[in-house]
C-alpha positions in Angstrom: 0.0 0.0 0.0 1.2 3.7 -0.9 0.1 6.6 1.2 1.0 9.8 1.5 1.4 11.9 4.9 1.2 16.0 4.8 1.5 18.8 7.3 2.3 16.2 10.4 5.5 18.0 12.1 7.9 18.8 9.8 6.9 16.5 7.2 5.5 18.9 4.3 4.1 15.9 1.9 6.1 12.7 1.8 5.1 9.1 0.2 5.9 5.7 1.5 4.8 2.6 0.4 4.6 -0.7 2.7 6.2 -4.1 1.9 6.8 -7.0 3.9 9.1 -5.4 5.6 9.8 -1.8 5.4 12.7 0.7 7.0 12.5 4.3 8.4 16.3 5.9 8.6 17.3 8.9 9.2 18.9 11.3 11.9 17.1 12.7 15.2 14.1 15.1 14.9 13.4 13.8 11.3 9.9 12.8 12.1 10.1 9.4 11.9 8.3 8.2 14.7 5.5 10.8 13.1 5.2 8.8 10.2 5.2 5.3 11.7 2.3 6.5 14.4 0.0 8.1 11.6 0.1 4.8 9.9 -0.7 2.7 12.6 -3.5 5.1 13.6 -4.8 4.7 10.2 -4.8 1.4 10.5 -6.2 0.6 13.7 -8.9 3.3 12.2 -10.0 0.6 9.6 -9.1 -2.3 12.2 -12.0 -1.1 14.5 -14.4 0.3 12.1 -14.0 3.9 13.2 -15.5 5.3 10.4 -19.0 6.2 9.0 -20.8 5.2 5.8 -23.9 6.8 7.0 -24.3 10.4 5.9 -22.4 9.3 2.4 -24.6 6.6 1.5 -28.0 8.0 2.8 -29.7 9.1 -0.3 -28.8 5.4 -1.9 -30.8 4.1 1.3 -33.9 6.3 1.8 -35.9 3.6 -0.1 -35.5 1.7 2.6 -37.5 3.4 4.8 -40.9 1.4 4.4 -41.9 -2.5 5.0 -42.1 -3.5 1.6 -39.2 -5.6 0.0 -36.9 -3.1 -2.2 -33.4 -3.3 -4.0 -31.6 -0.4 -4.7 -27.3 -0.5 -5.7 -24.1 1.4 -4.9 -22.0 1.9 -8.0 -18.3 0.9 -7.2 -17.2 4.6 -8.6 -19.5 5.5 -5.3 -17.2 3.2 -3.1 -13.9 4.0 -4.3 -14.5 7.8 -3.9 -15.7 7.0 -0.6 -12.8 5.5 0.6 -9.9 7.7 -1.3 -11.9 11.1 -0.1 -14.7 10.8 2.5 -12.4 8.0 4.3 -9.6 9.2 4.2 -10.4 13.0 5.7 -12.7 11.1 8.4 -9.3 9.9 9.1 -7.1 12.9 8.9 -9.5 14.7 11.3 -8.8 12.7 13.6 -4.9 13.2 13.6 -4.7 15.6 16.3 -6.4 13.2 19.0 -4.0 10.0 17.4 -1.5 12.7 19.0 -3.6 13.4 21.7 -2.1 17.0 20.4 -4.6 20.1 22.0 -2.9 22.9 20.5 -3.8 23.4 16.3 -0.1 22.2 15.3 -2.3 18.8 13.5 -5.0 20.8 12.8 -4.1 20.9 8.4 -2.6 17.4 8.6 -3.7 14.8 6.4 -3.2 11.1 4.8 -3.8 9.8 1.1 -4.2 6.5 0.0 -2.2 6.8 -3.6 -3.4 2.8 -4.8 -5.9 2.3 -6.8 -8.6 -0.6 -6.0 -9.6 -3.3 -8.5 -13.1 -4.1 -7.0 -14.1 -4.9 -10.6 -12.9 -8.3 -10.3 -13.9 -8.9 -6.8 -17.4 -10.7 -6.1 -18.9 -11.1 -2.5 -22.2 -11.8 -0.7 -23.4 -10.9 2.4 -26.6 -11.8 4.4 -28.2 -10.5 7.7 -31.7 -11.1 9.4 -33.4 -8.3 10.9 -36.6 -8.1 12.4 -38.8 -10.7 9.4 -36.4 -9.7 6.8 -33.4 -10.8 5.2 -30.8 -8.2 4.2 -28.5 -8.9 1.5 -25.6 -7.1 -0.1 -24.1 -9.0 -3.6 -21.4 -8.2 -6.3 -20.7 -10.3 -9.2 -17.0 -9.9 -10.8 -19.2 -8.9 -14.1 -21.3 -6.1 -12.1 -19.4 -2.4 -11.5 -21.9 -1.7 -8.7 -23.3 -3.5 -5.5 -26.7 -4.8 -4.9 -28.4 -4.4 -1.8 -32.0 -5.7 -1.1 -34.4 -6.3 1.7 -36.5 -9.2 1.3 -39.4 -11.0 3.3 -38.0 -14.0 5.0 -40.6 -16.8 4.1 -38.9 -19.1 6.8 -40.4 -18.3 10.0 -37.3 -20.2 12.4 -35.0 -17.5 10.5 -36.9 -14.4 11.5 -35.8 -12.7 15.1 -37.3 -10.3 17.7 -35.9 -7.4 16.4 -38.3 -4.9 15.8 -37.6 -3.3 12.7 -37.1 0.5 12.0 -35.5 2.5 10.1 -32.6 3.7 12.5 -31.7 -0.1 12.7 -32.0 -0.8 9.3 -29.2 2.5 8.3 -26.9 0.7 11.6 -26.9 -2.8 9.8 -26.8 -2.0 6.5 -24.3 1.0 6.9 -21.9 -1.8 9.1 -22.1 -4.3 6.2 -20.7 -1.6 3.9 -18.2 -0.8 6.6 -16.9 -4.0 6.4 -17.0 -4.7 3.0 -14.9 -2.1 2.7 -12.1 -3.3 5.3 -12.4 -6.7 4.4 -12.6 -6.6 1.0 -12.0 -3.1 -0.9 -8.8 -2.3 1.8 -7.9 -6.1 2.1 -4.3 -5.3 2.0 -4.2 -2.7 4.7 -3.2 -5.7 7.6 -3.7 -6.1 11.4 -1.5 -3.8 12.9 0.7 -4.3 16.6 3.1 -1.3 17.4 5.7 -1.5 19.6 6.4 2.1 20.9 10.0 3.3 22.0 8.6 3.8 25.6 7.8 0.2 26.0 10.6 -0.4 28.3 8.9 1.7 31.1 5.3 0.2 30.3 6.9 -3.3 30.6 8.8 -1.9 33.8 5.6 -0.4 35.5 2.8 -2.4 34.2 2.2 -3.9 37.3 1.8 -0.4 39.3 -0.5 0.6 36.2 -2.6 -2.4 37.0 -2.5 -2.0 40.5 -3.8 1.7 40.6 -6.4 0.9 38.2 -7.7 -1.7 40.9 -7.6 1.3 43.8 -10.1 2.9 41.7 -12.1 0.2 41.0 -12.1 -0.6 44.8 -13.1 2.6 45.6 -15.7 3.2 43.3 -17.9 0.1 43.7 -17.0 -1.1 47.0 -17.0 2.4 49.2 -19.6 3.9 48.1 -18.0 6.9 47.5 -19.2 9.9 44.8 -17.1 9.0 41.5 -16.5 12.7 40.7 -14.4 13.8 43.8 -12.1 10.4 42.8 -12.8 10.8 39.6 -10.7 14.5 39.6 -8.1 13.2 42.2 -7.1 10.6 39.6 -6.8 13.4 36.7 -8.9 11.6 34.6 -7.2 13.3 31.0 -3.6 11.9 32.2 -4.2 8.6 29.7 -5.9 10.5 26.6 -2.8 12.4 27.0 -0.6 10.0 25.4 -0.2 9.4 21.7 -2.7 6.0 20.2 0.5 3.4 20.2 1.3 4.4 24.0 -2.4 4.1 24.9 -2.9 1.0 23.2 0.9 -0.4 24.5 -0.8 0.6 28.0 -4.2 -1.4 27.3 -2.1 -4.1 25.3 0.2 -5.1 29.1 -3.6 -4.1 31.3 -5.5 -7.2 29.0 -2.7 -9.8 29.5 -4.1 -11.2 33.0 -7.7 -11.1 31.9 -7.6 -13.9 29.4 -7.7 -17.4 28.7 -4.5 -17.5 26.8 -2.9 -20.4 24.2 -0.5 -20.3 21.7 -1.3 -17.7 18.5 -2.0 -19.1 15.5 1.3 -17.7 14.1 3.0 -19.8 16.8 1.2 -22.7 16.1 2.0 -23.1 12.9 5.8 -21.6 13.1 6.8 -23.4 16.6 10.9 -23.2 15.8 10.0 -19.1 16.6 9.8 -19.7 19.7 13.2 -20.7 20.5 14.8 -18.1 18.0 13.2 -15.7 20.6 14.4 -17.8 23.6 17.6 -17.9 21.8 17.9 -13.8 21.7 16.8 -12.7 25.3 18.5 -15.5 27.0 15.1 -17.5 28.2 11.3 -16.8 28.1 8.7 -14.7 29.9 6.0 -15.6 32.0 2.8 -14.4 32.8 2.0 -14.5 36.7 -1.5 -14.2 36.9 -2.1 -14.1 40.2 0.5 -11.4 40.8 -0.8 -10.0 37.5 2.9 -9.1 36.5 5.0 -10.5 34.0 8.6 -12.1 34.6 11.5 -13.7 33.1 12.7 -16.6 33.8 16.6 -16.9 32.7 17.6 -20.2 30.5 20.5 -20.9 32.6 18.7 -21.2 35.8 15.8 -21.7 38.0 15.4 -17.9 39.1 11.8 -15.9 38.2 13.2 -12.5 37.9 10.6 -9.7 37.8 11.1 -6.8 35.0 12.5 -4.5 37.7 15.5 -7.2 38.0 15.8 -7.7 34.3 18.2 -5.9 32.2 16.8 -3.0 29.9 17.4 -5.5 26.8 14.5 -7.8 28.6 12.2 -4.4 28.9 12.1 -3.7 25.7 11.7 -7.0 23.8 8.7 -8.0 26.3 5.9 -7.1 23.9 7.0 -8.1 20.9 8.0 -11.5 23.0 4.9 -12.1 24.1 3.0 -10.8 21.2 4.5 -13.6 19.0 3.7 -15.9 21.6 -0.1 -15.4 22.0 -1.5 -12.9 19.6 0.4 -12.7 15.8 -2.0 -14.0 13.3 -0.5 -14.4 9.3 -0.6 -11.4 7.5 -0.1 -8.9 10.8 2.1 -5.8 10.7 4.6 -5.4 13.5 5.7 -1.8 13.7 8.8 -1.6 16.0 10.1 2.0 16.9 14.1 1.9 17.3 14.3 -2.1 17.5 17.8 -1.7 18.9 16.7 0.1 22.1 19.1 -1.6 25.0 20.3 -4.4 22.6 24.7 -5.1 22.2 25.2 -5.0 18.7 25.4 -9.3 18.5 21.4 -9.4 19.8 21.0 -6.4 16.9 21.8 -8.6 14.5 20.2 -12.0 15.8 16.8 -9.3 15.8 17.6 -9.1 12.4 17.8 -12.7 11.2 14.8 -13.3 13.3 12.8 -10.3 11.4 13.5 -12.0 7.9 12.4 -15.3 9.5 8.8 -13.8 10.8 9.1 -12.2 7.2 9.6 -15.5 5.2 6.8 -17.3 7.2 4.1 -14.9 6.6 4.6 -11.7 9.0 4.8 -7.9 7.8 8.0 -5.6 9.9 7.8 -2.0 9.9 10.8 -0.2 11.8 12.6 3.0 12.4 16.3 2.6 13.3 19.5 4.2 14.0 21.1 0.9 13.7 24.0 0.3 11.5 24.0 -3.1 12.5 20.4 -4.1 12.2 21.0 -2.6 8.1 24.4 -3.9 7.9 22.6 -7.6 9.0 19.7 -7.1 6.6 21.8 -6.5 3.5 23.9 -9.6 4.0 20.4 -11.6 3.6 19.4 -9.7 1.2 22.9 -10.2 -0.6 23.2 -14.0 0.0 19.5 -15.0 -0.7 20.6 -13.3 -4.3 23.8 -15.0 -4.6 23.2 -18.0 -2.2 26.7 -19.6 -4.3 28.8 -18.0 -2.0 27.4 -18.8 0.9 28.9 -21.5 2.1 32.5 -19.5 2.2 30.6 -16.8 4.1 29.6 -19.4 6.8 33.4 -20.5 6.6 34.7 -16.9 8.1 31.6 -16.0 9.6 30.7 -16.1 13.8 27.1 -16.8 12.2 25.6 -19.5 10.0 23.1 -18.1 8.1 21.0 -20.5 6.8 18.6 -20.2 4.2 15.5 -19.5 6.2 17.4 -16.4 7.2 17.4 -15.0 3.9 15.6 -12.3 2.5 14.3 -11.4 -1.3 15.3 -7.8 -1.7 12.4 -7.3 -4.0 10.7 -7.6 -0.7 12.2 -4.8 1.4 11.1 -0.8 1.2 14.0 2.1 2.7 13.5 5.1 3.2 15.7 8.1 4.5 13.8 10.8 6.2 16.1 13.9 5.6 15.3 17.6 6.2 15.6 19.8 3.1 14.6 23.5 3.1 13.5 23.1 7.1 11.1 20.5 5.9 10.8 16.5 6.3 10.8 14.4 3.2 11.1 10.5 2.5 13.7 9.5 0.1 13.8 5.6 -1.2 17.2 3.9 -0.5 19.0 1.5 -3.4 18.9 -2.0 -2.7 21.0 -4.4 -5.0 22.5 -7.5 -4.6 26.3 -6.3 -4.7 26.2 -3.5 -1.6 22.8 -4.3 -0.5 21.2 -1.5 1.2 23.1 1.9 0.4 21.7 4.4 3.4 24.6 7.4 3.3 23.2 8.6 6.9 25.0 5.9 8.3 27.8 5.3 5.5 28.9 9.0 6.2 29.7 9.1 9.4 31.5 5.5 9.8 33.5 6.9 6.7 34.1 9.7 8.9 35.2 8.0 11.9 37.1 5.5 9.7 39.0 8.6 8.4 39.8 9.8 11.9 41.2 7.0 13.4 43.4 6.2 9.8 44.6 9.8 10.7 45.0 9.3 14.0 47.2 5.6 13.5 49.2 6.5 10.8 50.3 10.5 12.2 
């Protein structure tokens, strides 16, 4: 998917399209994280249905409006204008809260979708009961338009209780075209997780979050007390305060001790994963329920160390760890801000081999980094999966032996540099090629520079 971000910080207009696994670079201040939070939020908009068919659709659906049984259509012209105008500013009004930004800085700032959609092709059929009638929304691959009719439901075990009107019949036909539309028109627009560069301190003080939700909950329902005087003590705005990806990383650690929990379907089907993570953090976490706090429990011992005793490098790879574990589904995008954070530079490259082996069995990666290493690491897949004839004397020399799971089709990987020109933001795509592999000159430069130094330096 291609989409194109204006007005959000200093980013003026800049394009970026997704692939399987996609790469923000670029120095401090450059907007990255920006960039990577409007697309999630855009996401998670279609995710959860956020938006409204209603007022854009209404004069195709007046003629519902009686009890008689009725047909009327929706051209697909009508849909794709829908979702490449009326969509997308629902969306980009909404920018400022996805920032939870009060002051008019988000105010002008919008997202495109720049892809085209072939519904043409596509055929569907959908069927709801309401009230005694049956509701029914059809395309044929032949048809450019959708049909939706209301019909009497002959069979009287099929009919239900609901009493039919014409406020419930705009909800249920209006959320059938809602999810036609995420299901079927924006079918490549995945599942998204994001993995915020403050998750460190949510993994580190999830279990005081949960606890001081449970005050409240204590002393709302079993005190008796007036909500409103608690209600102000607790400052009620402090959570719609942080950006979407912090809130939902927030919600995300809250939910974990208040489900049945087995293995995700990812998992299920792509066990070895498992010990790839074990194999980068050193051991596994678990969830204590009845502490409602999650731990770590070392490889090399018997110890259940709490996140306050485990290292930073723990901290920050606890969502994605247990993410994988119990929620990745085929097709999801993980979104990773700064992948790096807390890790030595050998665990920022095993991330890397394990990112092209979530790639080649069916997950989507979108990151920003500032590590040399994580690119470095990616470009020798990328390299031997095009000229897998010299790997074997790579394994010879090498600390690592990459196998062929690791490697990673180049055709599959998007970079971009975000780089300030003329005070403003812009995205610029990076070369890939099988010789150099990824060619990013924010990092080249300075190790050049450095390298140049210290030649100096030996030889003066």
């Amino acid at each position: 998917m291609r989409f194109n971000i204006s007005k959000i910080g200093k980013v003026r207009s800049a394009e970026i399209e997704l692939n399987d696994l996609t790469i923000i670079c670029g120095k401090n201040n450059t907007a990255k994280t920006y960039i990577t939070y409007t697309l999630y939020g855009f996401i998670d908009f279609i995710e959860n249905l956020k938006f409204e068919t209603s007022d854009f659709f209404k004069d195709d659906l007046t003629i519902f409006d009686n009890d008689e049984e009725v047909e009327t259509t929706i051209s697909i012209s009508q849909l794709k204008d829908f979702v490449k105008n009326n969509l997308v500013q629902q969306f980009s009004r909404t920018i400022p809260n996805l920032f939870s930004n009060k002051n008019k800085s988000f105010n002008n700032s919008s997202l495109s979708l720049l892809d085209d959609f072939d519904i043409k092709r596509i055929d569907f059929n959908r069927l709801a009961f309401l009230g005694g009638f049956a509701i029914e929304i059809t395309k044929r691959k032949e048809d450019d338009y959708l049909s939706i009719s209301k019909t009497i439901l002959q069979n009287e075990s099929l009919r239900n209780k609901d009493e039919l009107n014409s406020e419930l019949l705009y909800f249920a036909i209006n959320n059938e075209i809602k999810i036609i539309i995420r299901e079927v028109i924006l079918d490549k627009i995945p599942s998204a997780f994001i993995s915020s560069v403050e998750r460190s301190g949510i993994s580190l003080f999830q279990k005081e979050i949960t606890l001081s939700r449970s005050r409240v909950y204590d002393e709302l329902f079993y005190k008796n007390n007036n909500a409103h005087p608690l209600l102000n003590r607790m400052n009620r705005n402090k959570f719609n305060s942080y950006p979407l990806p912090i809130r939902d990383n927030l919600k995300f650690v809250q939910s974990l001790f208040f489900r049945d929990r087995k293995l995700s379907s990812f998992i299920q089907e792509n066990n070895y994963i498992l010990d790839e993570f074990s194999d980068l953090i050193g051991g596994e976490y678990l969830i204590d329920n009845e502490n409602e706090e999650i731990k770590f429990i070392p490889r090399d011992g018997n110890l259940e160390l709490s996140m306050m005793e485990s290292s930073s490098s723990i901290r920050s790879l606890c969502d994605l760890g247990i993410y994988l574990k119990f929620f990745a589904e085929e097709g999801d995008l993980i979104i990773i801000d700064e992948p790096e954070l807390n890790l030595h530079p050998e665990n920022q490259r095993k991330l890397a081999r394990l990112f092209a082996k979530l790639i080649n069995s069916g997950l989507k990666i979108l990151i920003t980094t500032h590590s040399d290493y994580i690119i470095k690491e990616l470009s020798i897949l990328c390299i031997l999966n095009s000229r897998k004839n010299i790997l074997p004397s790579v394994n010879e020399i090498s600390n690592v032996k990459y196998e062929l799971s690791n490697l990673l089709d180049l055709r599959r990987v998007n970079v971009f540099l975000s780089k300030v020109q003329n005070e403003y933001v812009n995205l610029y795509p990076c070369k890939i090629n099988d010789m150099e592999g990824i060619i990013l000159p924010t990092f080249d430069d300075t190790i050049q520079d450095i390298n140049n130094i210290m030649d100096e330096i030996a030889f003066s």
